[in-house]
C-alpha positions, -999 to +999 in steps of 0.1 A: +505-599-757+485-617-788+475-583-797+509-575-806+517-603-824+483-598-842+493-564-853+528-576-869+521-610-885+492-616-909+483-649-894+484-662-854+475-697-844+470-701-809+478-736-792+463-745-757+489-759-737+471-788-714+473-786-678+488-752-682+476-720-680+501-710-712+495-705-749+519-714-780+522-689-803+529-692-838+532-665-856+532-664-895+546-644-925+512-647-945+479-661-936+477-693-955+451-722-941+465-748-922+449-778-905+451-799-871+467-828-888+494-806-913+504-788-887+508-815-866+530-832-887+549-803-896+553-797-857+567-838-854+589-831-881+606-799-863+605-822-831+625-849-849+650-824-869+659-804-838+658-834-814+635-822-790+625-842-760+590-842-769+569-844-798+557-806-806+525-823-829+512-842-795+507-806-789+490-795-821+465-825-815+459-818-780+454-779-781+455-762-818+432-734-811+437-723-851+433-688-856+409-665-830+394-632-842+416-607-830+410-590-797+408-555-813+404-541-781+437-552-766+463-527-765+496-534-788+528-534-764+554-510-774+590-508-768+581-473-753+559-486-729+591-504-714+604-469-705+642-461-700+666-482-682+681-474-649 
């Protein structure tokens, strides 16, 4: 599924979740360099504006993965591939 995100957005950061076998996400516009500490305080901002229950920049610190090379060899998902409803 990063594939496809991959193919759409010029930049993807990955973030490990701990103790989970889950990835964040974040998908970007335009590839502009970002580091652990800006986007962990962007991340406790967002935490604080929308009132989360936890602090999304614990999980920058913990698990930003920045941006892997692109698994060119993944297949991109397409809404095809669904096929029709029933």
């Amino acid at each position: 599924m990063a594939r496809t995100y991959e193919a759409v957005f010029e930049q993807v950061l990955m973030l490990d979740v701990a103790g989970d076998v889950n990835m964040i996400l974040l998908a970007l516009p335009r590839t502009q360099p970002v580091s652990r500490s800006e986007l962990a305080e962007r991340a406790r901002q967002i935490s604080a504006t929308k009132q989360f229950r936890f602090d999304l920049g614990e999980l920058v610190d913990a698990g930003f993965v920045g941006a892997p090379e692109a698994n060119r060899s993944a297949r991109v998902l397409h809404d095809a591939d669904l096929g029709q409803p029933k």
